[in-house]
N, C-alpha and C positions, 0 to 999 in steps of 0.2 A: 524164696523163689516161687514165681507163680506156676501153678498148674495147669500145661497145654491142654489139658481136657475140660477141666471145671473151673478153671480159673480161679482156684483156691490159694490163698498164699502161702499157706504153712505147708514145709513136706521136711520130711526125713533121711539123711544122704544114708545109704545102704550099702554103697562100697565105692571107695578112691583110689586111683589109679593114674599112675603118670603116665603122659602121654606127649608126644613131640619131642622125644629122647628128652624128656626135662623140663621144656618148654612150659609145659601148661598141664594143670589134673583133669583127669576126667572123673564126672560123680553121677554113681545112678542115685537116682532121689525117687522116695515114694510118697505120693500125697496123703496129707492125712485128714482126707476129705474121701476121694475116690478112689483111693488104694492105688491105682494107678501109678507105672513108671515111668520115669523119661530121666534122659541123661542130659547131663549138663558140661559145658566146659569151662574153664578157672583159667587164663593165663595173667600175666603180669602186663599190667598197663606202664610202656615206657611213655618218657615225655620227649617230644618232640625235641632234639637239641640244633639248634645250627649254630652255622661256622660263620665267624663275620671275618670279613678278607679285609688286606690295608687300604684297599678302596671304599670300605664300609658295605660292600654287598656281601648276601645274609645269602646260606645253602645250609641246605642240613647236609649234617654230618656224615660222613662215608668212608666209612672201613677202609674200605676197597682203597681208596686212594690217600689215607695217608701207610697202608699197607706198602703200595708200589711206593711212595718214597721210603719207607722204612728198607725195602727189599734192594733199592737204587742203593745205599749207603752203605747195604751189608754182604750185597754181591761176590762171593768166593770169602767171604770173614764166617769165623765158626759164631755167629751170631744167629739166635731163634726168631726170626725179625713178623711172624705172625704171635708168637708168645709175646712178644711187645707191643704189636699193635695191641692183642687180646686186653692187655692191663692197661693201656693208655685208655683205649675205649670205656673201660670200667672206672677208670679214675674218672672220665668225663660223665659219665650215667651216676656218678655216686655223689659229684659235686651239685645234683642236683639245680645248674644254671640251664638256664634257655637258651644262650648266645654266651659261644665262648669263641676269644679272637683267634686269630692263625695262630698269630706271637706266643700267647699262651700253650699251645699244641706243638708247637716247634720246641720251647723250650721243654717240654716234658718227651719227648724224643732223643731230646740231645741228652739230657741229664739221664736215660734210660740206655743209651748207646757209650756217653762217658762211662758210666759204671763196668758195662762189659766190652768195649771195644773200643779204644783208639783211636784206631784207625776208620770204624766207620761212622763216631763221632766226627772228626775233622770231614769226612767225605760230607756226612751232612750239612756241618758247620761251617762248609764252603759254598755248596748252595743256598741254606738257607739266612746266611750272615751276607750273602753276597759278597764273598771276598772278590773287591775288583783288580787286586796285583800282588804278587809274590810278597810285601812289603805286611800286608794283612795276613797272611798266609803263614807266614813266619810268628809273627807276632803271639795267632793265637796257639803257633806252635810253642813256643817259650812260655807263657801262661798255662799251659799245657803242662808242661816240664817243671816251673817253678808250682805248681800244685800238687806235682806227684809227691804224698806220699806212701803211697801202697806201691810202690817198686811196679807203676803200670808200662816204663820204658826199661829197657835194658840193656 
């Protein structure tokens, strides 16, 4: 780390410290040119992800809104629908892609909603399957029922 005063490159970290509830360390550093301190801060460089839509247009990625559909599908269900979001998000940050599709993000929602809810599986899997009539509806309710086997109906 160069030296704001002498422009030296070598210094010494003296004490580390977290900072931004987690976020990032803060380090005082001394030069070992002019003794001199100055603090520095460490966070983690994310990489930019976005989201490609079935139209092919590219957004980055936003919490916040697959949050409100996670929150649409689990509305009055004993489901943690921000602890989902929170893992979904890390699962995308950890796969390390640039561009990951809606398709992909929807099916990691539904597989995270079937596991703990049902019922707000299907709510999703009705939007985002676009069931267009009672006849789909059904359908992936009985796929549903011929899969259970952990007694998820009763």
């Amino acid at each position: 780390m160069k030296c704001p005063c002498c422009g030296y490159q070598e210094s010494k970290v003296v004490d580390s410290r977290s900072a931004q509830d987690g976020a990032s360390i803060r380090r005082r550093r001394e030069c070992l040119s002019c003794k001199k301190r100055f603090t520095t801060f460490e966070m983690i460089e994310s990489v930019p992800v976005f989201v490609v839509k079935k139209n092919g247009a590219r957004e980055l990625f936003d919490r916040a809104k697959l949050l409100a559909g996670i929150m649409k599908a689990t509305e009055k269900r004993p489901v943690n629908a921000e602890q989902i979001a929170l893992e979904i998000e890390a699962e995308i940050q950890n796969a390390l892609r640039q561009d990951i599709p809606t398709r992909d993000i929807g099916e990691m929602v539904m597989n995270k909603l079937r596991e703990q809810d049902v019922v707000a599986y299907v709510r999703f899997a009705s939007v985002y399957r676009e069931f267009t009539d009672v006849d789909t509806f059904m359908k992936e309710l009985h796929n549903l029922k011929s899969d259970n086997t952990e007694g998820i109906f009763y």
